[in-house]
C-alpha positions, 0 to 999 in steps of 0.5 A: 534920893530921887533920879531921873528914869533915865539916869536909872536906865543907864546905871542900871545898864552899866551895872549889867555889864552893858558898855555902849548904846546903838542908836539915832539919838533925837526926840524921846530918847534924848534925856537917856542920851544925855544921862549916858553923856552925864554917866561916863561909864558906857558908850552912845554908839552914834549909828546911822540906821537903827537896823545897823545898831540891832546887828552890832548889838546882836553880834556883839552878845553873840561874842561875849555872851552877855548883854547888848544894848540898841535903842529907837526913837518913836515911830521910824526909829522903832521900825528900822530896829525890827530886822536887826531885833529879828535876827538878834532873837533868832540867833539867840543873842540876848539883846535889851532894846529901848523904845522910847515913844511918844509923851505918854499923854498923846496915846491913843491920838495917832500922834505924830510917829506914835506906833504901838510896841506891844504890838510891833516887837511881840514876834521878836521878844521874850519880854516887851512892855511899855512904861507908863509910871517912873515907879515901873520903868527900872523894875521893868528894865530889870525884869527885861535883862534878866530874860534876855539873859536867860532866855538868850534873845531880845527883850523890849522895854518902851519909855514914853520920852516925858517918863525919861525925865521924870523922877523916882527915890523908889526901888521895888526890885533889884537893881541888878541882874542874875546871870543863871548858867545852869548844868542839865543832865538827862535822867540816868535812866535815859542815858543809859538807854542812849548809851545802849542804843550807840553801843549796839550800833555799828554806823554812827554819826554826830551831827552838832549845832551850835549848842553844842560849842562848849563841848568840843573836846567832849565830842571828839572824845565820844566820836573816837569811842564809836568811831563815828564821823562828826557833821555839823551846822555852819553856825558850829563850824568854828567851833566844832570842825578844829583839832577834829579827826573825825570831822566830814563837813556840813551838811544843808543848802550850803554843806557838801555831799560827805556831810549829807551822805554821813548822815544818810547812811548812818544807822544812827543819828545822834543830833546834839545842840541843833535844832537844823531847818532843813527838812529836805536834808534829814534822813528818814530811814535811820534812828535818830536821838536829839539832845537839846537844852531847850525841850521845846525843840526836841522833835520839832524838825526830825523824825525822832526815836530818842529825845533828851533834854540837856546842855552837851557838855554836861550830857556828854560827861555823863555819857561817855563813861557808859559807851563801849569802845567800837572796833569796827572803824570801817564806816568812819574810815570811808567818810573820812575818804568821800571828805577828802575826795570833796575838799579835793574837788573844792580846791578845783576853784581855787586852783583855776582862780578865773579871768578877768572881772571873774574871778573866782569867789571860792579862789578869793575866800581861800586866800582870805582863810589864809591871811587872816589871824589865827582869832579873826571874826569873819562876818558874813552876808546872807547868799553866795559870800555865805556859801563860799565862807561855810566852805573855805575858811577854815577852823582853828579854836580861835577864829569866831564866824557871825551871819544871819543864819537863822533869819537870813538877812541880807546886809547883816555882815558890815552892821556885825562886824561894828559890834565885833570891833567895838567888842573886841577891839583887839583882834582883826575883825573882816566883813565879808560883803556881798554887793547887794548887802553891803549897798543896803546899809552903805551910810553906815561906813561912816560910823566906821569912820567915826569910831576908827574902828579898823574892820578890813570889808571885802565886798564880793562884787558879782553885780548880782543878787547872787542866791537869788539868781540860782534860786530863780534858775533852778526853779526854771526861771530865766534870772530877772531883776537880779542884776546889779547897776554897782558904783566903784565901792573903792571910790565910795569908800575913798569918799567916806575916809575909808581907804580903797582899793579895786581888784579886777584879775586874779593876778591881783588877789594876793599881793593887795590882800597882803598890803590891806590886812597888814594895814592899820585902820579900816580898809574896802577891797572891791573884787570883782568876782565870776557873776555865774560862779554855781554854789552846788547843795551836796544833793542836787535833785533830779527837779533841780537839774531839770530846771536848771536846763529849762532856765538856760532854754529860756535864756536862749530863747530871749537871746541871751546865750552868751549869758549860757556859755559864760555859765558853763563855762564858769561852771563845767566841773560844776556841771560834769560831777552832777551829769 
């Protein structure tokens, strides 16, 4: 019996397992829009900038590991879905976006919103090809899931809108997809060497990324046998730093000094399920091995002695069978101690919680880590909320933690947090927004609206582009155009339906947190947080220092000093641990 292409589309997506489209509906995606009306079985996500349907797609196959469904229409709908598809494929998440185009016998005229797929989603896919026959378009679809799954990222699939209404009886290729998980073990010989090599070794640190998720209590068990400390990437830390004794922080550009100097004093590094960006924070002068599922990135970041190919939970099993139990708990035990001495010094923030319209972030964030449920999902935009986020929430096995971390997109947070609620419609989903991330994507409270979702947005309003300030500032730039002219986000969000509510002293802090996460529904808490709160990297330079202080003679130099002495005094506990 003959269908339309786009009734296919959708009963193969709802096959899949896939339960909603993120799109702006109009021109060639309409037949596809109706045939989900028609089908009944999954949901049109009615978004108000495709970017946003790209994030809630992308979070929401990064929470349950499976598909997520986002589309675009011609030319501007496709453009807008490029940043989210970006951080989508570089999180790994495994997204199918529908491109619907132009007709197909206006190509090559430079129509109207005609754009070329091929090329404008090749650097953001594992498999993008355009339609041009109803025979082609479901095995494409089909081909198209089955790499996203696989592979773990975005999959592009272009349907000409008159190819969406024609019809095909058909079927050359499954109608469904294979989910493949696969257990990958290092050779025996190879773990044998690895196991000599850890056995031999008196300092021993594990540093876990988020490959490494699955394989929590296989970690702790290795970690007790070698007495080794466990440092691990913002991506992992929900997932690695709960029930763990041996855990000493993070390390990289939003870490701190025990998870950096544990990895530096180490004799060996043993990196599982990482693939860290971070040159400038890897050791040079110890041995390191590398475990990876995907062999394509053994190496690629670090200087590499060892590198073996396996998912850690099958490579751990097999490994700790050949470790010999270390006695000497010495380097372990004095890891332990620099940690504690570091969570220490992150509670002077939160102790002396700021004055008013500054108050401290790190105070805000510890607050929040305190109300929210034991299995919240925390979004968290790119820039300072990451950083006090990475630092003040903490773990509990349950809890799931969402940002941009490997492209780094501003305004990704409120956009991630739709997908978790529509995904998870039963546990408390908070987006923890800077004001610039939030301002980007603002229409998009509406969808919020819309669909009752009952995400709690907690906007750290610095008036700032707070990263980019301390970027500017430790290079020896005085900060320009960095400042933010902000409306009241609480009446913004009073306007859209939202419920709203303003904090302008740290007095007021914990009493509304309490009224707004024992509130039903979505709510927006507007904080005015401290402008110049400094987030310290756990290694400061001697460069970094230097520009630091060129950038406050610059400042006083063009008249700003209240702009010095509101720095300092924001940040002299900051400042005298560095000097």
């Amino acid at each position: 019996m003959e269908k339309k292409v786009a009734e296919q589309i959708v009963e193969m997506l709802v096959e899949a397992g896939v339960k909603r489209i993120y799109a702006v509906t109009g021109d060639s995606l309409n037949q596809i829009n109706d045939a989900v009306r028609r089908n009944g079985k999954i949901q049109w996500i009615h978004v108000r900038h495709e970017e946003t349907g790209a994030f809630a797609a992308g979070a929401e196959a990064q929470l349950h590991g499976g598909l997520g469904c986002c589309g675009g229409s011609s030319g501007p709908g496709h453009v807008h879905l490029i940043n989210g598809l970006y951080d989508a494929h570089r999180s790994g998440a495994s997204v199918i976006a529908i491109a619907s185009t132009i007709v197909s016998e206006e190509f090559g005229t430079r129509y109207f919103q005609e754009t070329n797929t091929l090329k404008l989603f090749n650097d953001c896919s594992f498999y993008n090809e355009l339609a041009i026959t109803a025979e082609q378009a479901p095995r494409m679809l089909q081909a198209a899931m089955q790499k996203a799954l696989t592979r773990k990222g975005v999959a592009v699939i272009g349907i000409p809108g008159d190819l969406a209404s024609a019809a095909t009886d058909k079927g050359l290729s499954s109608p469904c997809i294979f989910p493949a998980p696969a257990e990958i073990c290092p050779s025996p010989g190879e773990l044998q060497q690895l196991a000599s090599l850890l056995n031999h070794a008196v300092k021993i640190t594990l540093f876990c990324g988020i490959g490494a998720k699955d394989a929590h209590d296989e970690l702790v068990e290795l970690a007790g046998l070698l007495n080794a400390p466990v440092a691990y990437s913002f991506k992992s830390k929900m997932e690695i730093q709960y029930d763990n004794p041996y855990e000493v922080g993070m390390t990289g550009l939003l870490g701190m000094p025990s998870g950096y100097d544990s990895m530096h004093e180490a004799e060996v590094l043993l990196m599982l399920g990482t693939d860290f960006p971070y040159a400038s924070f890897m050791p040079e002068h110890n041995t390191i091995v590398q475990v990876d599922i995907n062999p394509e990135r053994l190496g690629r970041r670090a200087k590499i002695q060892m590198g073996l190919c396996g998912d850690i939970k099958t490579t751990l099993r097999a490994l700790i069978p050949l470790i010999e139990p270390h006695a000497d708990d010495s380097f372990l035990k004095k890891q332990l101690a620099d940690y504690a001495k570091v969570r220490k010094r992150l509670n002077t923030y939160v102790e002396e919680r700021g004055s008013e319209e500054r108050i401290h972030p790190e105070f805000v964030m510890s607050i929040i880590n305190g109300l929210a449920k034991e299995n919240a999902i925390f979004t968290v935009d790119t820039g300072m909320t990451c950083v006090w986020g990475a630092r003040y929430l903490q773990a509990t096995g349950k809890r799931k933690m969402l940002g941009s971390f490997n492209h780094g997109s501003m305004a990704n947070a409120m956009p991630q947090a739709i997908g978790a609620a529509l995904a998870f419609p039963d546990r408390q989903v908070v987006a923890l927004c800077g004001d610039g991330g939030l301002s980007m994507l603002l229409g998009d409270l509406s969808t919020i609206v819309q669909y009752h979702l009952p995400i709690k947005i907690i906007v750290f309003n610095n008036r700032a582009l707070g990263m980019v300030k301390l970027e500017m500032e430790v290079a020896g730039l005085p900060d320009w155009q960095t400042d933010m002219l902000n409306p009241d986000y609480s009446r913004v969000a009073e306007a859209m339906e939202i419920p709203g509510y303003s904090i302008q002293a740290p007095g007021e802090v914990m009493p509304v947190l309490k009224e707004v996460f024992k509130r039903e529904g979505p709510v927006l808490v507007d904080i005015k947080t401290d402008p110049d709160a400094l987030a310290m990297p756990p290694k400061v330079e001697w460069a970094q220092m230097t520009g630091f202080v060129r950038s406050m003679y610059k400042l006083l130099m063009s008249g700003k000093s209240r702009e010095i002495i509101d720095t300092i005094h924001s940040n002299y506990k900051h400042i005298r641990e560095v000097l």
